[in-house]
Structure formats: structure tokens, C-alpha cells
GULUM-770218 format. One line per 5 residues: number of its first residue (from 0); for each residue x, y, z of N, C-alpha, C. Coordinates in steps of 0.001 Angstrom, whole numbers, always signed. Layout:
<pts>
NUM = X:Y:Z:X:Y:Z:X:Y:Z  ...
</pts>
This chain:
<pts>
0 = +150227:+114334:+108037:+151275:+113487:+107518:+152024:+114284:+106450  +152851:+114077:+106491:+154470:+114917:+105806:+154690:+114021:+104825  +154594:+114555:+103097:+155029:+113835:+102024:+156761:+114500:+101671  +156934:+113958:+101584:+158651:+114007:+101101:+159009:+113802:+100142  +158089:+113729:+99084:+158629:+114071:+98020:+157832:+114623:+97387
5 = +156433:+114872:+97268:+155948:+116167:+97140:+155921:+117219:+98250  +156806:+117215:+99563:+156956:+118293:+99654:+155648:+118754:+100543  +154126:+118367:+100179:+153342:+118646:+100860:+152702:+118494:+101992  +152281:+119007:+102947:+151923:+117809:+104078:+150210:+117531:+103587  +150327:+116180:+103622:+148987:+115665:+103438:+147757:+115230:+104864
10 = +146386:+115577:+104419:+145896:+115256:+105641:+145332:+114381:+105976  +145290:+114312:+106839:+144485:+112337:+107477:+143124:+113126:+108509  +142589:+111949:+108279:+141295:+111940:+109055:+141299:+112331:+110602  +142320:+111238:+111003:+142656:+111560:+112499:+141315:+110851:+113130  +140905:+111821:+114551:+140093:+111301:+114983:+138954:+111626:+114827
15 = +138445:+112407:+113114:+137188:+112766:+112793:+136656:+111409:+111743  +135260:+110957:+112082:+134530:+110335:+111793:+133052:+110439:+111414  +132799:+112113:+111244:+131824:+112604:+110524:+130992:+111959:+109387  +132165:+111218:+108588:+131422:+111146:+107363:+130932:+109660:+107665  +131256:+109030:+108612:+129970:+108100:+109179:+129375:+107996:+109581
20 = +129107:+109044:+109729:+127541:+109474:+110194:+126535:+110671:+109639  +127143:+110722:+108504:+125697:+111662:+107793:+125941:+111243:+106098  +126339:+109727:+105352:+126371:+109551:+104340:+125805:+108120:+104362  +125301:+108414:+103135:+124528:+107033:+102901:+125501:+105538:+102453  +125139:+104320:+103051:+125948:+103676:+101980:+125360:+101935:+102312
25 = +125221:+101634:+100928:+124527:+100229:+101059:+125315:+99498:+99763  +125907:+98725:+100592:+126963:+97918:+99870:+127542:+97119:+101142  +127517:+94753:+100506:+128099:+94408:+101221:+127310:+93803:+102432  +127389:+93949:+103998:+126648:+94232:+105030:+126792:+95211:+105719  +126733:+96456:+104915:+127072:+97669:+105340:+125356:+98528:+104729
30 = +124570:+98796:+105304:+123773:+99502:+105060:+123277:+100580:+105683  +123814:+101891:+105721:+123133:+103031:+106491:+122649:+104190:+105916  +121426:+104207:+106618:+120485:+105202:+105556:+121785:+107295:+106150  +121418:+107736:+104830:+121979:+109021:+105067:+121336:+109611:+106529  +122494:+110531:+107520:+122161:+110886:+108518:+121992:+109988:+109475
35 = +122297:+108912:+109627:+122301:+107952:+110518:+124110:+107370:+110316  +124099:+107028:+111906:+125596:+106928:+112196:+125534:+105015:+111984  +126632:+105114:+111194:+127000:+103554:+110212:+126917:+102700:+111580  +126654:+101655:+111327:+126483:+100372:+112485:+127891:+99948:+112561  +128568:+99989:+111744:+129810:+99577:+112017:+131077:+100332:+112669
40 = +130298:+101897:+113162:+131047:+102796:+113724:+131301:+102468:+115295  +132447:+102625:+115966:+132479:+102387:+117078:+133519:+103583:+118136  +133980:+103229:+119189:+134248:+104974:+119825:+135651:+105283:+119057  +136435:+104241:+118093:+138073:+104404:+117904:+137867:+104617:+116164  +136260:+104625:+115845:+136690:+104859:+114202:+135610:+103205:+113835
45 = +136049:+103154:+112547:+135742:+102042:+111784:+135647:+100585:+112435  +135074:+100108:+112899:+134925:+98881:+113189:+135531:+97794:+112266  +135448:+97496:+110987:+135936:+97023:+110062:+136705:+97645:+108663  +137627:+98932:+109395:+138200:+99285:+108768:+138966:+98836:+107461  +139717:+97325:+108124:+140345:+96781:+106684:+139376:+96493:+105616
50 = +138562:+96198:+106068:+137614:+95478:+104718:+136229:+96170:+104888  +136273:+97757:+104964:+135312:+99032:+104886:+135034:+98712:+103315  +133740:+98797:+103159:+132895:+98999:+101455:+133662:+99964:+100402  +133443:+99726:+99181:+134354:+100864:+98348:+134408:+101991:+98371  +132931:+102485:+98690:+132578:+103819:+99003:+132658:+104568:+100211
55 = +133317:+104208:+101336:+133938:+104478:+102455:+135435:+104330:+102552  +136475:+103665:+101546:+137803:+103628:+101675:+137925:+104901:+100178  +137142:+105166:+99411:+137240:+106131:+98349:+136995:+107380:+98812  +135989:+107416:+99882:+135106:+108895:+99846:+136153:+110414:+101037  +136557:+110742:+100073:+137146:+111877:+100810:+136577:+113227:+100871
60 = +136232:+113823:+101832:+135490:+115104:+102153:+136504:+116019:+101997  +135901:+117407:+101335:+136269:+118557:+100829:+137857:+119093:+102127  +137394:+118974:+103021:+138772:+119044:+104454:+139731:+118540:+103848  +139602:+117121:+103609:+140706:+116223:+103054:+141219:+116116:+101848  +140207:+116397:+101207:+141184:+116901:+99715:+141214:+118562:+99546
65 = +141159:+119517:+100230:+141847:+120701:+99904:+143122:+120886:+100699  +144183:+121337:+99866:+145393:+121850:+100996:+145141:+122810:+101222  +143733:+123898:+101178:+143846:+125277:+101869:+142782:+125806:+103013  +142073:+124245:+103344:+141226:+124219:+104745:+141652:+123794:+105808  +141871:+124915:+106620:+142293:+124724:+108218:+142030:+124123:+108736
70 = +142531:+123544:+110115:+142442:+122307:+110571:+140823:+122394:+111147  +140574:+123618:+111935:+139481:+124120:+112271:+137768:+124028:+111754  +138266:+123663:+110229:+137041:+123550:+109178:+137129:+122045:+108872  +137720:+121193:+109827:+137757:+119828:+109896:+136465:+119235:+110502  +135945:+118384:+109350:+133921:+118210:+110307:+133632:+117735:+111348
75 = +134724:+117515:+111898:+134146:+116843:+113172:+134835:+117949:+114240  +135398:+118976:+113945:+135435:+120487:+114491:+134409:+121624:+114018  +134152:+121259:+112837:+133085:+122032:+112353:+131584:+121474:+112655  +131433:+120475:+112288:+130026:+120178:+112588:+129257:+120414:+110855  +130701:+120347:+110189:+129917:+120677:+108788:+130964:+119326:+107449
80 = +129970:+118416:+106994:+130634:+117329:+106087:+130641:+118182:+104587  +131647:+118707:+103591:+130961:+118960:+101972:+131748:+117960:+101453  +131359:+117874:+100397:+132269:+117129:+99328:+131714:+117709:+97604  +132979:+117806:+96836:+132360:+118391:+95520:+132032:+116505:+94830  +130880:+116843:+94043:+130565:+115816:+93204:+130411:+116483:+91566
85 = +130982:+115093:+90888:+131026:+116181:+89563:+130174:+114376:+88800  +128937:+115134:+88418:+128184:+114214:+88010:+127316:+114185:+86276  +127848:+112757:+85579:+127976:+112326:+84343:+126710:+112725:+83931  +125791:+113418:+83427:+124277:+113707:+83725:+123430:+113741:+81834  +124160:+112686:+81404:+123813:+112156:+79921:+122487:+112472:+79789
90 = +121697:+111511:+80609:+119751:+111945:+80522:+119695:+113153:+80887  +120384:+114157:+81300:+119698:+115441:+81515:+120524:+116807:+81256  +121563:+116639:+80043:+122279:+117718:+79693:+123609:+117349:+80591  +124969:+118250:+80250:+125904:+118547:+80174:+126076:+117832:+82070  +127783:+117486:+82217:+127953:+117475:+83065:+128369:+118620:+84162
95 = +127978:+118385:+85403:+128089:+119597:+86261:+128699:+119265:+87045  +129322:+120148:+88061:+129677:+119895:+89593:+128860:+120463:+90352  +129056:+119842:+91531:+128123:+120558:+92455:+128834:+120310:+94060  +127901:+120906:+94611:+128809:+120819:+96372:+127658:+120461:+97130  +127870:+119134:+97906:+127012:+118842:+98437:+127783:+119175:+100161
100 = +126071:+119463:+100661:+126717:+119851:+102351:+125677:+119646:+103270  +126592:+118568:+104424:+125868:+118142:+105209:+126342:+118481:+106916  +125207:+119051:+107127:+125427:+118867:+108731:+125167:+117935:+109787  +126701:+117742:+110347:+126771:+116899:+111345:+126304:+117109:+112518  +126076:+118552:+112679:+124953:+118745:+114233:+124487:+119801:+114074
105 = +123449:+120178:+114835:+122718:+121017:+114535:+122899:+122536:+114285  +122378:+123499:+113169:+122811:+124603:+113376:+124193:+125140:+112962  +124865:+124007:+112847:+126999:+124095:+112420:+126954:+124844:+110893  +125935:+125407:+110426:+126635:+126055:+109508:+126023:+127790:+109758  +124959:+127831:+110598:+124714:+129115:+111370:+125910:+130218:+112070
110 = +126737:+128682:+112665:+127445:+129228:+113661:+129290:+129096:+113251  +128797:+129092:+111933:+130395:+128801:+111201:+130558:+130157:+109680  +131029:+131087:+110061:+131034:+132242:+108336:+132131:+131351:+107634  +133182:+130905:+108102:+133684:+130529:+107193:+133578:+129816:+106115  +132611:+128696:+106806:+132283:+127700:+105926:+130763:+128249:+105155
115 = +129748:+129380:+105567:+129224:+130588:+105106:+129973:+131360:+103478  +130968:+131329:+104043:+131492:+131965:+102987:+132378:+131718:+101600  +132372:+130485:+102242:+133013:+128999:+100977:+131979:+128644:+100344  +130891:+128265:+100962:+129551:+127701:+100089:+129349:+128919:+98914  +129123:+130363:+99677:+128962:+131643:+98894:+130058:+132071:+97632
120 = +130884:+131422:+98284:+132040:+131571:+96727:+131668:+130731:+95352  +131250:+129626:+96298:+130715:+128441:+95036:+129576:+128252:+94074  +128718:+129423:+94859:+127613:+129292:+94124:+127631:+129831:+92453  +128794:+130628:+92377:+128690:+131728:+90572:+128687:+130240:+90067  +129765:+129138:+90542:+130006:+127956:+89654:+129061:+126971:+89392
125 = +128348:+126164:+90769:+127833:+124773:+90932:+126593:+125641:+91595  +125692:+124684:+91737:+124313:+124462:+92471:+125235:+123638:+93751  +124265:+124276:+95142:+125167:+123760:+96152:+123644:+123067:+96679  +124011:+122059:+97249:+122707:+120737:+97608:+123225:+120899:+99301  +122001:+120905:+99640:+121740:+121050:+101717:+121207:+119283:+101949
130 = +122034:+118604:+101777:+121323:+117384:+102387:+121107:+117314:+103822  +119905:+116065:+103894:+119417:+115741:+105377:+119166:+114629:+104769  +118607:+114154:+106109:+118264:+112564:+106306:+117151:+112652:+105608  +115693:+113220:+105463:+114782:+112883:+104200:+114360:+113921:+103208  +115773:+114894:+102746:+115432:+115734:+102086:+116378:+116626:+101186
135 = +116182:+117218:+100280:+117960:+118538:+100016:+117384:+119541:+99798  +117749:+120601:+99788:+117585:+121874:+99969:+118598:+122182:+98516  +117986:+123060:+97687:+119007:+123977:+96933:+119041:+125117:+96485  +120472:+125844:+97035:+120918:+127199:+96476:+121852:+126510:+95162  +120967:+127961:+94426:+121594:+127563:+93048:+121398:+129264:+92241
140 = +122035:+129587:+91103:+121487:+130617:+90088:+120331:+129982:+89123  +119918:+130759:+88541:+118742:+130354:+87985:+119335:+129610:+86712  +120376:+129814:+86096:+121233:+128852:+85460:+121097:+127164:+85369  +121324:+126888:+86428:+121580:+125967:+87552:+120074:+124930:+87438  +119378:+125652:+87813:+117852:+124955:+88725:+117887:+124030:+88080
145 = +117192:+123667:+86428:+116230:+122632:+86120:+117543:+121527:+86306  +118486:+121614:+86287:+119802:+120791:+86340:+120036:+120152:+88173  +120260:+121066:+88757:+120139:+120393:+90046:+118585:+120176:+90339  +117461:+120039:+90002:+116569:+119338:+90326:+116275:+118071:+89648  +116879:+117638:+88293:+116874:+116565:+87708:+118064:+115861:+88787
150 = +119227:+116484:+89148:+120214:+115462:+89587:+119279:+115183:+91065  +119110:+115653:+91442:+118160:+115192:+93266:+117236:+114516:+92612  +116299:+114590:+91783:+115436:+113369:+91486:+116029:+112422:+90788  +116444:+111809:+90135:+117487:+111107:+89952:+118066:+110068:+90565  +118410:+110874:+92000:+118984:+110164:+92652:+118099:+109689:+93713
155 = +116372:+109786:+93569:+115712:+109191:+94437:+115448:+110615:+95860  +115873:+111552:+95464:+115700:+112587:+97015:+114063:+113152:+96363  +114089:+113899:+97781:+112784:+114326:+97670:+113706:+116244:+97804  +112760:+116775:+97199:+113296:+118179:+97207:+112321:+118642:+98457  +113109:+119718:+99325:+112409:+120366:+100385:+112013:+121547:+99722
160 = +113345:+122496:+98792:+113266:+123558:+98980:+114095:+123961:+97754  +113794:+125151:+97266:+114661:+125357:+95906:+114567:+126910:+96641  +115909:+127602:+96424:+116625:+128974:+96547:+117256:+129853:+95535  +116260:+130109:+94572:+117299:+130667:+93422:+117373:+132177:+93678  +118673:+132337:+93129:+119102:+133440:+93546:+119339:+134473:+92251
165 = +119281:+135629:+92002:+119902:+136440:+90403:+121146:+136476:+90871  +121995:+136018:+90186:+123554:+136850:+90240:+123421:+138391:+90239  +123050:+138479:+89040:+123664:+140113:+88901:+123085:+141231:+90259  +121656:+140916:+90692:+121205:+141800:+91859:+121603:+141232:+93233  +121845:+139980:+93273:+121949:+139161:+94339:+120891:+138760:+95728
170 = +119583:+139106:+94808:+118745:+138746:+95469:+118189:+137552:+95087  +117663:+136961:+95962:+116867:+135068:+95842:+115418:+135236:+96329  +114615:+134125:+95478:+113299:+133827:+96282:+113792:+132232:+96040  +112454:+131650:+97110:+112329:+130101:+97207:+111594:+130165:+95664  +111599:+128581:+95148:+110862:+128168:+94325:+109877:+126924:+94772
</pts>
């Protein structure tokens, strides 16, 4: 879609529907656990689009709010959902951002460098979170850790896996 007076073209969802099916959301009679495709999804999109929960007419994925991701790195071409979250983290020190990233099918970020190489840009900044349906995974600098493991517990996840990495050598072990 073509803005005309900023000039920009803005992007629409179209016929990707990714992010109903690998985000959590319980609000309303809308309840679907993360990684499970929303009950209210059907083959044209939203079933109850007009009167979709707050957190489904708000939630825009990283595709949709950058103007510099190709149509190609669109998740339901990619097979890959991110979104940046920038979270208020009073009980546990300073606020952070972070990039959370979820795959919509299997393997889609194996078989994608680009989106390889966006996560890899992000890491000097944020702790980047690997969600799944009962778990997150995190690459982070050692900076980072005790901070993205308070925000995943926090929020009720169970940690699979911690990846810290040194900046300066650029080598990682698990934790």
C-alpha cells in the first residue's frame, strides 16, 4: 500500500498469517497456547477479524514494521516470525530490547542466511530469544545473560538453552 503523503509505500500483511500461528494469546475467547495455530484462524485469514483481541490488531512483526525487509523475508515466505520487544524490566535492572524469533516451519532459519545474518547483526545490541512451543533458546553476549534469563523467567518460559558468545574472539559455549 502506497502512502501519499509520506511518500512511503507501507506494508500489509496480505496473505501471510504466520503470526497466528506461532504466538501466544489469551484474551477474551481467544486462547492459543504459543506455536499452535489460533482457533479462530481460517483458510482467508482471521475469522473474527473485526473484533480480533488487542494483542492481535497491535502486534506487528519485524517484516511489517521495517521499510528495509524484502518481500521475500515475509514469514509466511520465510518460514521465519521476529519481532523486537523492548521490555520495562524494573525488578531486574535497566530496560532492554531484545529480538524474539520464531519459526513457522521447520528448519526456516537453517535454510534462510539472510535472516542468519540479521539475527547476527543484532546480537552486539540485544539478547536474541529462539522461541518454541515449550521452550527459548538464547544467543546473547555475556553482557546480556543474567538479563535475558530473568526476562524468560519472568515471563513463565522454561529455558532450553543459553549460547553465550565473547564478542571480542567470537567464540560461544552453551551455558
Amino acid at each position: 500500500m502506497y502512502s501519499g503523503k509520506t511518500g512511503i509505500v507501507e506494508k500489509v500483511c496480505g496473505a501471510c498469517k504466520e503470526c497466528c500461528t506461532v504466538l501466544a494469546v489469551k484474551e477474551d475467547d481467544v486462547v492459543t497456547p504459543r506455536g499452535n495455530a489460533c482457533s479462530k484462524l481460517c483458510s482467508t485469514g482471521c475469522g473474527i477479524y473485526d473484533t480480533r483481541p488487542a494483542p492481535c490488531k497491535t502486534y506487528r512483526c519485524l517484516w511489517l514494521a521495517s521499510r528495509d525487509m524484502p518481500v521475500h523475508l515475509r514469514p509466511d515466505k520465510s518460514g521465519v516470525v521476529m519481532h523486537h520487544v523492548m521490555v520495562e524490566a524494573k525488578a531486574f535492572g535497566p530496560s532492554l530490547a531484545g529480538l524474539l524469533v520464531f519459526e513457522s516451519r521447520p528448519d526456516a532459519l537453517k535454510q534462510n542466511p539472510e535472516i542468519q545474518n540479521y539475527i547476527q547483526s543484532c546480537t552486539r545490541d540485544m539478547p536474541i530469544f529462539f522461541v518454541s512451543p515449550a521452550s527459548v533458546r538464547i544467543l546473547t553476549s555475556s553482557r546480556f545473560v543474567g538479563w535475558a534469563k530473568k526476562y524468560v523467567e519472568a515471563n513463565g518460559d522454561t529455558i532450553e538453552d543459553v549460547y553465550v558468545f565473547d564478542q571480542g574472539a567470537g567464540r560461544g559455549s552453551g551455558q
